[in-house]
DRENDRENMAR-405678 format. One line per 4 residues: number of its first residue (from 0); their letters; for each residue y, z, x of C-alpha. Coordinates in nm, 4 decimals. Layout:
! DRENDRENMAR-405678
NUM) a) Y/Z/X | ...;
! end
This chain:
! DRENDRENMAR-405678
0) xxxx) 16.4608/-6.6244/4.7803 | 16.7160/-6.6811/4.5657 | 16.5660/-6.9774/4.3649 | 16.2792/-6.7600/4.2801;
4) xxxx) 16.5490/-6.4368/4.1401 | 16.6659/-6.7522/3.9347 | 16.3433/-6.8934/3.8095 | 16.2225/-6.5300/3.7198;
8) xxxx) 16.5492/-6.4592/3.5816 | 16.5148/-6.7721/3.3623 | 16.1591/-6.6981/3.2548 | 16.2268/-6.3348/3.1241;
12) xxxx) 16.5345/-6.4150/2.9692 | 16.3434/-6.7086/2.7654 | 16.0408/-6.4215/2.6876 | 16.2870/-6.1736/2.5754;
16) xxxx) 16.4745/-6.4328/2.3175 | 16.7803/-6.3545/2.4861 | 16.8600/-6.7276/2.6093 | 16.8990/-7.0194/2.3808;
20) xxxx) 17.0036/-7.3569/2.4322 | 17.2428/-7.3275/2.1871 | 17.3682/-7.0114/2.1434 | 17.7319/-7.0330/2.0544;
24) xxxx) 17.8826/-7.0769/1.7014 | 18.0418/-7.4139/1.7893 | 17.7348/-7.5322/1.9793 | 17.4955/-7.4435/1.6897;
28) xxxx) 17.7276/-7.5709/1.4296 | 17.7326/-7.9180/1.6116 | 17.3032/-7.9076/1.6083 | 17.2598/-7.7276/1.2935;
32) xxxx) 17.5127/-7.7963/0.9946 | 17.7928/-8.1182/1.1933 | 17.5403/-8.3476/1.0434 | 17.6099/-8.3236/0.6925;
36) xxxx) 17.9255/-8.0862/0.6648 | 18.0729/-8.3293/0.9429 | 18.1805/-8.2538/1.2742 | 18.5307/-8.0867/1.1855;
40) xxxx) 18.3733/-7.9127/0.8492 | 18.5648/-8.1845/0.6452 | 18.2504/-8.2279/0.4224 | 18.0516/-8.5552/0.3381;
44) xxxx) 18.1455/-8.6519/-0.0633 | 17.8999/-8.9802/0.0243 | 17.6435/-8.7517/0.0455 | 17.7875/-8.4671/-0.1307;
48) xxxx) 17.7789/-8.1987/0.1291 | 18.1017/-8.0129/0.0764 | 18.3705/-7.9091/0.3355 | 18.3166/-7.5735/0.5101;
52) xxxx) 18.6529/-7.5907/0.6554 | 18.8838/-7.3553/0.4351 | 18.5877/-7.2142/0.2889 | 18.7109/-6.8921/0.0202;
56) xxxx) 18.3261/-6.7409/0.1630 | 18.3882/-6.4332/0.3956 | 18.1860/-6.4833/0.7235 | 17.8964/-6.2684/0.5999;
60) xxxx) 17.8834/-6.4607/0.2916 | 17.8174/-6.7704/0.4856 | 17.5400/-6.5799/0.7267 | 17.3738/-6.4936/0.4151;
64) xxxx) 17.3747/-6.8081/0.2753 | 17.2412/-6.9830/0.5967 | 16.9527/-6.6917/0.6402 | 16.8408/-6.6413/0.3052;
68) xxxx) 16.9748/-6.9659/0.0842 | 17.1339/-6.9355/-0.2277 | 16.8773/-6.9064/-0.5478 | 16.9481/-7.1927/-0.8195;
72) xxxx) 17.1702/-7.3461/-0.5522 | 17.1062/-7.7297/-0.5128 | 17.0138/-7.9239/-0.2007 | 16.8535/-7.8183/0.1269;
76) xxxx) 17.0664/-7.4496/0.1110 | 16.8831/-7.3568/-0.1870 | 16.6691/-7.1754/0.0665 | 16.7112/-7.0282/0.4402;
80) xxxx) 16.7824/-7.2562/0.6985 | 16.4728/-7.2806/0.9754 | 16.4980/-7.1560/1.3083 | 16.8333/-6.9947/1.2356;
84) xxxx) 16.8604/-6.6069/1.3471 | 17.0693/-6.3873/1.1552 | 17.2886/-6.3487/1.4727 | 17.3321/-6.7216/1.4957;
88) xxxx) 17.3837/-6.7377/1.1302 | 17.6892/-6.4788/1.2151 | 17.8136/-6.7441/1.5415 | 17.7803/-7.0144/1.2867;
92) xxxx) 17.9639/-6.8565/1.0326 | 18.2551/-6.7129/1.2691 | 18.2805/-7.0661/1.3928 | 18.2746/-7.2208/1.0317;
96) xxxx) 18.5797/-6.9745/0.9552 | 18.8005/-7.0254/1.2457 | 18.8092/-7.4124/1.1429 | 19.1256/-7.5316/1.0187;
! end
């Protein structure tokens, strides 16, 4: 009985959006943005992604960034991000400021 309060449990919370495999601002940081910007935010200069650590960008300046790109920027954040909510744009941005 309990198994199936789980399963169903599981299966509304993935209808309703309200579950994702990587909800937090660390853990979508580390899928979404480590790649490039590195896993500490210390930036790439080989392949010119800049460090996010330190960052003078206000958290909802980076959100806003992330969900709607910045016009005439260069590279792949010229435009939104895919797949990124504007609340995990927010985790991601908290997370990006808190690095030190």
């Amino acid at each position: 009985m309990k198994q199936t309060y789980r399963v169903v449990g599981l299966a509304l919370s993935l209808a309703l959006g309200s579950t994702s495999w990587a909800s937090t601002g660390p853990e979508l940081y580390k899928t979404k943005c480590a790649g490039c910007h590195g896993a500490s935010g210390e930036g790439k200069p080989a392949t010119k992604a800049p460090a996010l650590k330190g960052t003078s960008l206000d958290p909802s300046q980076v959100a806003e960034r992330i969900t709607k790109g910045t016009p005439g920027g260069k590279g792949p954040h010229s435009k939104a991000m895919n797949g990124i909510t504007e609340d995990q744009a927010k985790a991601i941005a908290e997370y990006i400021k808190s690095l030190q």
